[in-house]
DOKE-278320 format. One record per residue: residue number from 1; residue in one letter; z negated, y negated, x negated of N, C-alpha, C in turn. Coordinates in steps of 0.1 Angstrom, whole numbers. Example, Ala and Ser with C-alpha at 12.3 -4.5 7.8 and 13.67 -1.06 7.14 Angstrom:
REC, 1, a, -78, 57, -132, -78, 45, -123, -78, 33, -132
REC, 2, s, -71, 22, -128, -71, 11, -137, -79, 0, -129
REM end
This chain:
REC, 1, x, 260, 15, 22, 250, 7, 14, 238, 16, 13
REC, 2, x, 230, 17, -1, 222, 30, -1, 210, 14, 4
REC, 3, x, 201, 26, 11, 186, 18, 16, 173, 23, 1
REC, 4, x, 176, 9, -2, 166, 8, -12, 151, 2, -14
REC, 5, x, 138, -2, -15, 132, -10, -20, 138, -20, -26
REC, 6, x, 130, -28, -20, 133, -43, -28, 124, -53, -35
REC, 7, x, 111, -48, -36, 98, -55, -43, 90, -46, -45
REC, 8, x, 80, -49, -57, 65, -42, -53, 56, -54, -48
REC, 9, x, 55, -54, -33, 50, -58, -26, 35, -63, -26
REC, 10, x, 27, -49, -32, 13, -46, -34, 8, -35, -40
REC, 11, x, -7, -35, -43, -15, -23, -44, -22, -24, -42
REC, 12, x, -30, -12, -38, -41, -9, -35, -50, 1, -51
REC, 13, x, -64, -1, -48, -72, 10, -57, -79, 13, -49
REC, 14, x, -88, 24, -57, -104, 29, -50, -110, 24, -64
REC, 15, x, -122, 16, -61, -131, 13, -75, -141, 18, -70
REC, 16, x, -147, 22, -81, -161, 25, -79, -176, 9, -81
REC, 17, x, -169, 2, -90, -178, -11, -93, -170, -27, -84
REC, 18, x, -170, -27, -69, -164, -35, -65, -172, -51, -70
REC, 19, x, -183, -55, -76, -183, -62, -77, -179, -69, -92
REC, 20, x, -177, -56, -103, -172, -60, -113, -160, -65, -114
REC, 21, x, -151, -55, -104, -138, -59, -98, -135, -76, -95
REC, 22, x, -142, -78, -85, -145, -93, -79, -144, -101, -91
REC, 23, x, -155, -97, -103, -153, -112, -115, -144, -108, -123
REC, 24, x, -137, -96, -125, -123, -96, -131, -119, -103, -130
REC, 25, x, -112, -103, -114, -101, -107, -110, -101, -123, -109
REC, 26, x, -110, -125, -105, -112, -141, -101, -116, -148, -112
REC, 27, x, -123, -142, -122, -127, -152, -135, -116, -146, -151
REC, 28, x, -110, -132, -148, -101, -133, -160, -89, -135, -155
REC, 29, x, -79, -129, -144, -70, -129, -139, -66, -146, -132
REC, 30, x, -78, -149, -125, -76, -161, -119, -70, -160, -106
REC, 31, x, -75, -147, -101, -67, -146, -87, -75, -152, -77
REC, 32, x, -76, -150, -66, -83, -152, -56, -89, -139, -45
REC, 33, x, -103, -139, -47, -108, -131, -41, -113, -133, -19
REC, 34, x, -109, -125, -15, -114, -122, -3, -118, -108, 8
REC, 35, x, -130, -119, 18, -131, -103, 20, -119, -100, 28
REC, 36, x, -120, -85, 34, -110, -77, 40, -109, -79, 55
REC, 37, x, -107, -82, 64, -105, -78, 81, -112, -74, 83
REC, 38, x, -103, -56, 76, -110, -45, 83, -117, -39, 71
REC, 39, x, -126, -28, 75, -126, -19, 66, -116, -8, 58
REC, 40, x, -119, -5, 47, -110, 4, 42, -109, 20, 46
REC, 41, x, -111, 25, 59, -116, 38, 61, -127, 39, 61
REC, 42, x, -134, 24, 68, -148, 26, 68, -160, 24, 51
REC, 43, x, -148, 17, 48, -156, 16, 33, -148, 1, 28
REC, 44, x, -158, -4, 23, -163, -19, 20, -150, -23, 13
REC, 45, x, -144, -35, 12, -130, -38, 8, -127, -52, 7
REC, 46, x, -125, -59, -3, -116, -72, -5, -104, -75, -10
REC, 47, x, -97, -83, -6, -82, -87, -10, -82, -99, -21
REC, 48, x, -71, -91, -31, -66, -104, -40, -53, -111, -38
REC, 49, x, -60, -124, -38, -45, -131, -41, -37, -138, -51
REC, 50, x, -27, -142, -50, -22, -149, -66, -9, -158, -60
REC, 51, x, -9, -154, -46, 7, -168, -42, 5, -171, -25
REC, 52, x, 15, -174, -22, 19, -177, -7, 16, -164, 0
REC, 53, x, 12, -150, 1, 6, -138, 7, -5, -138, 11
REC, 54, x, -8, -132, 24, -21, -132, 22, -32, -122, 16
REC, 55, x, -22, -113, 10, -27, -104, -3, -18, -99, -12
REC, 56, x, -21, -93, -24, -13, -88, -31, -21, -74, -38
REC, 57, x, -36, -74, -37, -38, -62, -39, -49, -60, -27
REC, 58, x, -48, -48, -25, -63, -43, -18, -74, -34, -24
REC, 59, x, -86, -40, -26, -98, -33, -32, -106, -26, -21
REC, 60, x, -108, -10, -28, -116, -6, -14, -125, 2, -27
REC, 61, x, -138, 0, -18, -149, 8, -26, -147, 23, -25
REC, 62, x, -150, 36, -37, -148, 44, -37, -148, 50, -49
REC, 63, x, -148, 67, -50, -151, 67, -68, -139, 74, -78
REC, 64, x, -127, 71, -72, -116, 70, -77, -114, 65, -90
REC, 65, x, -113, 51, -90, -110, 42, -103, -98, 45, -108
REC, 66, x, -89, 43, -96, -76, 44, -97, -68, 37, -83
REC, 67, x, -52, 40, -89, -48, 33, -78, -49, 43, -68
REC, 68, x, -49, 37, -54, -48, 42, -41, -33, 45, -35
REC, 69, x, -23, 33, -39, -14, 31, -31, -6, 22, -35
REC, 70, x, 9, 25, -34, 18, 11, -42, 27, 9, -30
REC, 71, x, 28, -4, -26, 37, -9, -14, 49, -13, -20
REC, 72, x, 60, -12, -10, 74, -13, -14, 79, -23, 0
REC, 73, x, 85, -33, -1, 92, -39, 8, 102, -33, 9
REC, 74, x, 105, -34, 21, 119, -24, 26, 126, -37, 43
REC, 75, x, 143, -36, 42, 143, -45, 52, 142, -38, 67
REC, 76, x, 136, -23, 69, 137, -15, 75, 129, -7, 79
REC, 77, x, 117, -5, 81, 109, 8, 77, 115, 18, 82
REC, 78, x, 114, 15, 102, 124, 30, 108, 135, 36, 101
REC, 79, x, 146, 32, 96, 158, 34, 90, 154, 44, 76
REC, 80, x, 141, 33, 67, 136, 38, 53, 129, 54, 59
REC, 81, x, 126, 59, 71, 118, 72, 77, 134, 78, 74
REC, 82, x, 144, 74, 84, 152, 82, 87, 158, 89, 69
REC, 83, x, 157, 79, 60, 160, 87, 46, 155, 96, 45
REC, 84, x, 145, 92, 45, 128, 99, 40, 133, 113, 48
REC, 85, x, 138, 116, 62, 141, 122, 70, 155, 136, 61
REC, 86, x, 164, 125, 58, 170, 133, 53, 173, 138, 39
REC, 87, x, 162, 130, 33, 161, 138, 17, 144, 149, 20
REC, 88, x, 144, 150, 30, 133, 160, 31, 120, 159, 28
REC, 89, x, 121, 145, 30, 103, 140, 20, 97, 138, 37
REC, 90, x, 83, 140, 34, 75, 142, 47, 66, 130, 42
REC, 91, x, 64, 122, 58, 60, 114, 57, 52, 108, 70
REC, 92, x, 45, 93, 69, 36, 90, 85, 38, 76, 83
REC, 93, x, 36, 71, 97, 32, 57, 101, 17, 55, 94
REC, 94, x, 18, 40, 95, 7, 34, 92, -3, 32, 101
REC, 95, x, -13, 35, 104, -21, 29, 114, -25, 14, 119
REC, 96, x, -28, 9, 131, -35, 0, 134, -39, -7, 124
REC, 97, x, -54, -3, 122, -63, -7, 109, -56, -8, 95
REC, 98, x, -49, 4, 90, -37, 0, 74, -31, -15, 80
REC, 99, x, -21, -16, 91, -12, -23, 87, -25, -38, 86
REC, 100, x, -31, -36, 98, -42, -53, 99, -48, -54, 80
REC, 101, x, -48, -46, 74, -59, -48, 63, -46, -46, 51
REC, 102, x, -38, -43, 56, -24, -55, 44, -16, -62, 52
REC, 103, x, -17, -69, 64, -11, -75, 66, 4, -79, 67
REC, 104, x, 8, -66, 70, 21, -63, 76, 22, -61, 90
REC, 105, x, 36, -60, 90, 40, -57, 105, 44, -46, 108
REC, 106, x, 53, -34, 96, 50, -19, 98, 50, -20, 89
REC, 107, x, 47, -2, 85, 44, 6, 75, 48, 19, 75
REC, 108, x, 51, 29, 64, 48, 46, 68, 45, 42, 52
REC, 109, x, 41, 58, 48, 35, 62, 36, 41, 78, 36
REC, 110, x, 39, 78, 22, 48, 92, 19, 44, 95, 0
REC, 111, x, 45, 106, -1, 39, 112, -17, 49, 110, -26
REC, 112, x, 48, 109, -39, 59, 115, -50, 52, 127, -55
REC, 113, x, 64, 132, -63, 57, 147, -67, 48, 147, -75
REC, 114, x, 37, 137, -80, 24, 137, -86, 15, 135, -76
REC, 115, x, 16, 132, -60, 5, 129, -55, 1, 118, -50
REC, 116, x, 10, 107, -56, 6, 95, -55, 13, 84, -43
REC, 117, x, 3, 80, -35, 6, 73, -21, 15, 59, -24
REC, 118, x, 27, 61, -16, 35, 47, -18, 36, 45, -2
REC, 119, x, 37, 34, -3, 43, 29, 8, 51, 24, 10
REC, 120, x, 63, 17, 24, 73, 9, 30, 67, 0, 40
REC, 121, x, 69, -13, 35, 62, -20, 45, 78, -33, 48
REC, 122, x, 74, -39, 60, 81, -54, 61, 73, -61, 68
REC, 123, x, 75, -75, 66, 71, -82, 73, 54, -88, 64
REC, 124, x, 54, -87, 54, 42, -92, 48, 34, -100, 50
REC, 125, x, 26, -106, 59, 24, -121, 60, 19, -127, 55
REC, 126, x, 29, -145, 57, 20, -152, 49, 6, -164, 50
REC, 127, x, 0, -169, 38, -12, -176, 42, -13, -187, 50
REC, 128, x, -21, -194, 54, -18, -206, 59, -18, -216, 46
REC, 129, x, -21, -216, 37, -15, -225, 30, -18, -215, 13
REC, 130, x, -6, -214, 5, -6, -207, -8, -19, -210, -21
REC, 131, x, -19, -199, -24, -29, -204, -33, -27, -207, -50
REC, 132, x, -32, -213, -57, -32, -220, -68, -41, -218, -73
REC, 133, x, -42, -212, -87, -51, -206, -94, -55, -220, -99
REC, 134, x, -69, -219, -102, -77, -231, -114, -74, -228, -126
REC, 135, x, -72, -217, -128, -73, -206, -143, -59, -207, -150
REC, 136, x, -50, -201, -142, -36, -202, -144, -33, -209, -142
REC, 137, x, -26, -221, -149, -20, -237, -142, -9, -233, -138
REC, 138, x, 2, -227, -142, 16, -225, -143, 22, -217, -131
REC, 139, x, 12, -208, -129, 15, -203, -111, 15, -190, -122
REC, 140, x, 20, -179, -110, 21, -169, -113, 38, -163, -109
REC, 141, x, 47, -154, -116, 58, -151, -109, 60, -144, -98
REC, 142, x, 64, -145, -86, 65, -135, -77, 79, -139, -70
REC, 143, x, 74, -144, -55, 91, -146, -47, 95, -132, -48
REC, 144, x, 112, -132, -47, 119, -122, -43, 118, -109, -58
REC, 145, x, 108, -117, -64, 108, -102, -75, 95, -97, -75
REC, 146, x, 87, -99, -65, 82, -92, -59, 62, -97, -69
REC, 147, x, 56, -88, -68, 40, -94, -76, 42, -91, -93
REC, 148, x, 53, -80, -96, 46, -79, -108, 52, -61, -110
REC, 149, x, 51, -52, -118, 54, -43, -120, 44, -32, -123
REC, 150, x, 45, -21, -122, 35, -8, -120, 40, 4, -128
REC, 151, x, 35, 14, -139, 37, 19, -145, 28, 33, -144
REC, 152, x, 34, 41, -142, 27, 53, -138, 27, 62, -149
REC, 153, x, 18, 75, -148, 16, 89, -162, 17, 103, -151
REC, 154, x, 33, 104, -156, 34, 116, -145, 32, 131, -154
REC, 155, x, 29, 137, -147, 25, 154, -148, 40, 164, -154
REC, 156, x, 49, 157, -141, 64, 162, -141, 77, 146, -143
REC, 157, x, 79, 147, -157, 84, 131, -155, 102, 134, -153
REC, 158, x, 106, 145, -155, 118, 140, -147, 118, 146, -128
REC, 159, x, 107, 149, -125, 105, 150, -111, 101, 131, -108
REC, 160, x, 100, 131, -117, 91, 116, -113, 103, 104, -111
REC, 161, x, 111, 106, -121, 126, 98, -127, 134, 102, -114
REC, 162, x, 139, 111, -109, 144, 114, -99, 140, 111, -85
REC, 163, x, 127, 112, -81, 122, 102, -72, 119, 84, -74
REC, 164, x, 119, 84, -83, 124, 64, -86, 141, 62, -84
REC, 165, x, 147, 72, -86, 162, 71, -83, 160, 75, -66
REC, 166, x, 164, 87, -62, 167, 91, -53, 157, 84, -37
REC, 167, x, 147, 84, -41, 141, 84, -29, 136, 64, -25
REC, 168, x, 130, 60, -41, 127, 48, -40, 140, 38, -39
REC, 169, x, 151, 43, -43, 167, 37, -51, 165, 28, -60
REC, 170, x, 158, 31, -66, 158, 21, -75, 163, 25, -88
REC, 171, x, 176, 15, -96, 180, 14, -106, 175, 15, -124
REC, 172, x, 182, 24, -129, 176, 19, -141, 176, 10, -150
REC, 173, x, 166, 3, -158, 171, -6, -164, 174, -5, -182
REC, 174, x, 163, 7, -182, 167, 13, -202, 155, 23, -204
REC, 175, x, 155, 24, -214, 143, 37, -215, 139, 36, -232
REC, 176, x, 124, 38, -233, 121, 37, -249, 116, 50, -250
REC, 177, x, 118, 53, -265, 120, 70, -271, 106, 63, -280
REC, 178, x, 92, 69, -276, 82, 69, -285, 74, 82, -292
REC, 179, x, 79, 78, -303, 71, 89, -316, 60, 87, -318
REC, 180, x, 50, 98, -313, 30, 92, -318, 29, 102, -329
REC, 181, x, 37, 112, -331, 33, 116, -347, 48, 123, -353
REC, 182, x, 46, 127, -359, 60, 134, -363, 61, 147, -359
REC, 183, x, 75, 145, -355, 78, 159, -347, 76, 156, -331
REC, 184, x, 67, 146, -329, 67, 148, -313, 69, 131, -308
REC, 185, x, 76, 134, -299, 78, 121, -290, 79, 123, -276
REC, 186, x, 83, 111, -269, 85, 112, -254, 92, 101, -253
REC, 187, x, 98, 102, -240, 106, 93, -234, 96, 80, -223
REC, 188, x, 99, 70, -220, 100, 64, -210, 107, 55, -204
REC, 189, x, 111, 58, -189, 123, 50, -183, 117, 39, -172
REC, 190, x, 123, 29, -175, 120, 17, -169, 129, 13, -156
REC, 191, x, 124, 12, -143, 135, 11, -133, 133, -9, -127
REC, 192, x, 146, -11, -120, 143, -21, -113, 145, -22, -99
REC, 193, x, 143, -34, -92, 146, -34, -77, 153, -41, -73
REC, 194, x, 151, -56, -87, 157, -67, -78, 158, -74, -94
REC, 195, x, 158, -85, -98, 165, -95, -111, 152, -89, -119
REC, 196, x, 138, -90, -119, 130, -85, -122, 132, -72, -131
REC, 197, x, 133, -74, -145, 135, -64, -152, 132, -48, -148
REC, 198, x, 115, -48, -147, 116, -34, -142, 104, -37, -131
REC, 199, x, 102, -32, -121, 91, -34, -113, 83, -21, -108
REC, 200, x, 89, -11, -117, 87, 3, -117, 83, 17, -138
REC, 201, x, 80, 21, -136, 82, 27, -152, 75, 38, -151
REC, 202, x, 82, 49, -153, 72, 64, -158, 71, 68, -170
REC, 203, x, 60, 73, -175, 61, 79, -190, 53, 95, -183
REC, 204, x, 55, 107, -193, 50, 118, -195, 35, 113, -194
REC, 205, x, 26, 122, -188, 13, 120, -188, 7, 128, -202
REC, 206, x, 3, 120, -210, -4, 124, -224, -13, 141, -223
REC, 207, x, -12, 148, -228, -14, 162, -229, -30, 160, -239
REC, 208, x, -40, 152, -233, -55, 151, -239, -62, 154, -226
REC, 209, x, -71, 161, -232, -88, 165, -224, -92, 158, -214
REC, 210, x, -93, 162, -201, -102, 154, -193, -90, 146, -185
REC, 211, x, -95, 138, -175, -89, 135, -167, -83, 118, -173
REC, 212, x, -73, 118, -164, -60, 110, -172, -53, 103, -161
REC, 213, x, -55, 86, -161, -55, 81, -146, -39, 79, -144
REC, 214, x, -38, 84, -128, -24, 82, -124, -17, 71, -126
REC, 215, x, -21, 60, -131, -13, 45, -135, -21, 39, -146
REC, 216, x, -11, 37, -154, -18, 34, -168, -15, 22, -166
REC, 217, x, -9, 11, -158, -11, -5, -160, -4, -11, -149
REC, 218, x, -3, -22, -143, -1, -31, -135, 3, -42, -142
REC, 219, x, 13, -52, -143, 17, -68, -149, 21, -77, -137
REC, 220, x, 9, -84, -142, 10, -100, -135, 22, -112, -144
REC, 221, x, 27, -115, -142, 33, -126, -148, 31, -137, -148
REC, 222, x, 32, -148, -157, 27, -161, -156, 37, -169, -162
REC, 223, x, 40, -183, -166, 50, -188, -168, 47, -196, -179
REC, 224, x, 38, -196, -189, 37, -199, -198, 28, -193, -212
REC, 225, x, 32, -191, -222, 25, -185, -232, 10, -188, -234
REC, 226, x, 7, -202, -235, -7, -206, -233, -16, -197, -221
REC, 227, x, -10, -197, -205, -17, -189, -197, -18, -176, -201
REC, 228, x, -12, -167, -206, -16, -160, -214, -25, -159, -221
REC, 229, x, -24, -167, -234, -36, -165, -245, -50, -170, -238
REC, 230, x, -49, -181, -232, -58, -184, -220, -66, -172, -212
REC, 231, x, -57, -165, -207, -61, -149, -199, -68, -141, -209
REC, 232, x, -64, -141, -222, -64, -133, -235, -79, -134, -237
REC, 233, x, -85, -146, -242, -95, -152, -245, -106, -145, -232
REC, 234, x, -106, -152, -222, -110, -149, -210, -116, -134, -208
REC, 235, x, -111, -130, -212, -110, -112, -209, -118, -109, -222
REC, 236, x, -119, -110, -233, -129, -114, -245, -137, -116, -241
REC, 237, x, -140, -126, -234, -154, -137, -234, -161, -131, -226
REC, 238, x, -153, -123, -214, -161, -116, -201, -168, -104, -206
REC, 239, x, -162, -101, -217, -172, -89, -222, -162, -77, -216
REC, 240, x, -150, -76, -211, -141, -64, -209, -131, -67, -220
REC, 241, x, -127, -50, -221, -117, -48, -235, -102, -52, -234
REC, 242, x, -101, -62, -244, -87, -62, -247, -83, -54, -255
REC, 243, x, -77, -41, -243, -70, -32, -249, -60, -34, -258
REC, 244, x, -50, -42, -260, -37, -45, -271, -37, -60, -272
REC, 245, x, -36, -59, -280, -36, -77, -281, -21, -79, -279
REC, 246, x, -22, -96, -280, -6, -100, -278, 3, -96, -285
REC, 247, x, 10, -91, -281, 27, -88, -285, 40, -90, -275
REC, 248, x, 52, -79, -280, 62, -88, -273, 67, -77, -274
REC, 249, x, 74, -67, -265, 83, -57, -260, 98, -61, -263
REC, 250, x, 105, -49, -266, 119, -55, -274, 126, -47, -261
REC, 251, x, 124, -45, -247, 130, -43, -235, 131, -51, -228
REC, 252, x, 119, -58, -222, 123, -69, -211, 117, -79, -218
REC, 253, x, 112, -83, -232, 108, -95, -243, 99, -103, -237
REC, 254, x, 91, -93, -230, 76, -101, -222, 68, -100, -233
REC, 255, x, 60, -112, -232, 53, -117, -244, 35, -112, -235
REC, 256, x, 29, -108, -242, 22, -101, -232, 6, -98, -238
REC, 257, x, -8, -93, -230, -18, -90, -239, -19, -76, -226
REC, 258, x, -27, -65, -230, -27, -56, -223, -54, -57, -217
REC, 259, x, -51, -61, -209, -70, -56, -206, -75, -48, -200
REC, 260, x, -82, -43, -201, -87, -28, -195, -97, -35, -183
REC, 261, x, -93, -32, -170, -95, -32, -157, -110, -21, -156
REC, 262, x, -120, -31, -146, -134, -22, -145, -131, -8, -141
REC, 263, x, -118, -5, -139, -120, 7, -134, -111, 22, -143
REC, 264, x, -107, 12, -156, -100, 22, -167, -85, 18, -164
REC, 265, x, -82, 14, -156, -67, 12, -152, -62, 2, -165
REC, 266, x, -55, 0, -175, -50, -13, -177, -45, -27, -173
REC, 267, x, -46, -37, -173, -36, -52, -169, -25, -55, -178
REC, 268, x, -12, -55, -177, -7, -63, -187, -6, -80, -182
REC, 269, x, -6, -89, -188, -6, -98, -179, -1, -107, -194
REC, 270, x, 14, -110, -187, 25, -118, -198, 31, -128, -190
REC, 271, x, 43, -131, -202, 52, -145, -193, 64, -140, -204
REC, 272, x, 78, -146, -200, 91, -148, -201, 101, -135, -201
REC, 273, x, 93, -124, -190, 98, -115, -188, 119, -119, -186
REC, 274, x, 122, -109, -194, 141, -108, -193, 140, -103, -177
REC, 275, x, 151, -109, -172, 160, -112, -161, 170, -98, -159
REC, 276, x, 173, -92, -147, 187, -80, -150, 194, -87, -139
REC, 277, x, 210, -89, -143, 219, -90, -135, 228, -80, -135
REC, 278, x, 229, -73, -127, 238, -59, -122, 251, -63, -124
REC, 279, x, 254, -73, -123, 270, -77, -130, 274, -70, -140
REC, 280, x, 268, -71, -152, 268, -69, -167, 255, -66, -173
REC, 281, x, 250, -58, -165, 236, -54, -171, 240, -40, -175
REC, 282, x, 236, -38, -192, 242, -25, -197, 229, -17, -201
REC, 283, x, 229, -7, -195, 214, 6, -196, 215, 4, -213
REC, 284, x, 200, 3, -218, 196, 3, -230, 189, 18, -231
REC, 285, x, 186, 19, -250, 174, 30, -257, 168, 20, -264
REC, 286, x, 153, 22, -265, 151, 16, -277, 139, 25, -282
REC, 287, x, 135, 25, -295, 127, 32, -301, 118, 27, -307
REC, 288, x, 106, 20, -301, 94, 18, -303, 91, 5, -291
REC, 289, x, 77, 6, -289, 76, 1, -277, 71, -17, -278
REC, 290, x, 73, -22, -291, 66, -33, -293, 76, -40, -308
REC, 291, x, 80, -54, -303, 86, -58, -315, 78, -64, -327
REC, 292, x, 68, -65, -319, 54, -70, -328, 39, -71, -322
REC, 293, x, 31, -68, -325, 13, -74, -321, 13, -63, -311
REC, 294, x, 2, -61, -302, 4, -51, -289, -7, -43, -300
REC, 295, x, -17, -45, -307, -23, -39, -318, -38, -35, -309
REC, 296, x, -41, -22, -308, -58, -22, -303, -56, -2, -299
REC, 297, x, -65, -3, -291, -69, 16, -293, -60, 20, -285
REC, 298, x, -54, 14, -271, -46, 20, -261, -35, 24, -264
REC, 299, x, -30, 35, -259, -18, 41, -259, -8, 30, -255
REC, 300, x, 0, 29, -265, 12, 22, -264, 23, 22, -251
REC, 301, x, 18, 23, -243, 32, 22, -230, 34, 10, -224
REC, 302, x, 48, 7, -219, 51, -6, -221, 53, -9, -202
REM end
């Protein structure tokens, strides 16, 4: 049986504007804001929530404005080292202070070949009683498919493809072939973990000036189209950019609006994401990243 991930558990960032962060999340998202335990390495930190967890992301002050860290449930950590051990990836425990301020029971952490900190955690714990957005009536999706999916801009993208297979195990689910002018395109492949279409995705990191954030987006899911346009609106009114307006992906047929996060990161935040059953689930191509709407200045990645 290969030892795989089985959720994206969490994330972490470093922001530099933690209190813009705070009315993001809690007045466009509709998550729930709290402070942290501990500190984040000695630097100022709050937790969001969105279900029965007692977090799903961790905010730590800092001048990053990027992610920190992507958590992976694992039913194993020791076992998930001993891989780690023999595909040659170097790696550590989590400390005291990490595991108290995500609220697990272990942890290690380990690189992919862009740099970027993932972790293996089990044991997530949960709240004393779940929480219920005011904002979002409909809840949000999570349970066994974990918070929501994470989309990275790698440097080396089949170094990147090959550590989503090999090291994370996680499956493919299809891949979109996007043309931004003629003559030049790129790939991106969408992986999964669990029924959850993809809860993973790398694209090529765009070849423009200046620096270019390691994760171009994060999706929340919700269960109804109205909470959406609801989000949609919201994210207007707050005076942050709706990067792509609503559209609908012809891969996992999430109906979806894309908002730019205080810290440059994107949100996708959709509903009726497609289901994968490994029964009869057949790897797709598809060539263009939107069946319709998804209209505004951001780079199209899905």
């Amino acid at each position: 049986m290969s030892i795989s991930v089985h959720e994206l558990g969490y994330l972490g960032f470093e922001v530099s504007d933690l209190r813009a962060w705070e009315n993001f999340a809690s007045n466009v998202l509709g998550l729930e804001v709290l402070p942290a335990p501990v500190a984040a390495d000695g630097k100022a930190a709050r937790l969001l929530r969105m279900d029965d967890a007692v977090q799903r992301f961790v905010l730590a002050e800092g001048p990053a404005d990027d992610c920190a860290f992507a958590g992976w449930r694992v039913d194993d950590v020791a076992e998930f080292g001993r891989k780690l051990d023999a595909l040659g990836v170097k790696w550590a425990k989590g400390s005291a202070p990490e595991l108290e301020l995500r609220g697990v029971d272990a942890m290690l952490h380990f690189r992919d070949p862009d740099g970027n900190r993932h972790e293996v955690f089990s044991g997530l714990k949960k709240a004393s009683k779940p929480f219920a957005s005011s904002k979002v009536a409909s809840g949000f999706v999570t349970g066994g498919a974990g918070l929501g999916h994470a989309v990275y801009q790698s440097a080396d993208y089949p170094a990147a493809v090959a550590f989503a297979q090999s090291v994370l195990g996680l499956k493919i689910s299809d891949y979109i072939d996007v043309t931004v002018a003629p003559g030049m395109s790129f790939e991106v492949a969408f992986f999964h973990a669990n029924e959850r279409h993809h809860s993973y995705a790398v694209a090529p990191r765009p070849p423009i000036p200046g620096p270019v954030k390691r994760m171009h987006h994060f999706m929340l899911e919700t269960r109804t189209v109205a909470d959406v346009g609801l989000a949609r609106d919201r994210c207007a009114a707050a005076g942050f950019p709706v990067a792509m307006d609503i559209g609908q992906h012809p891969n996992d047929k999430m109906v979806s609006f894309y908002g730019q996060t205080p810290s440059g990161v994107l949100v996708e935040f959709g509903c009726g994401g497609l289901l994968v059953d490994d029964a009869d689930w057949t790897i797709g191509r598809f060539t263009q990243m939107s069946e319709w709407g998804h209209r505004g200045p951001a780079s199209p990645t899905a």
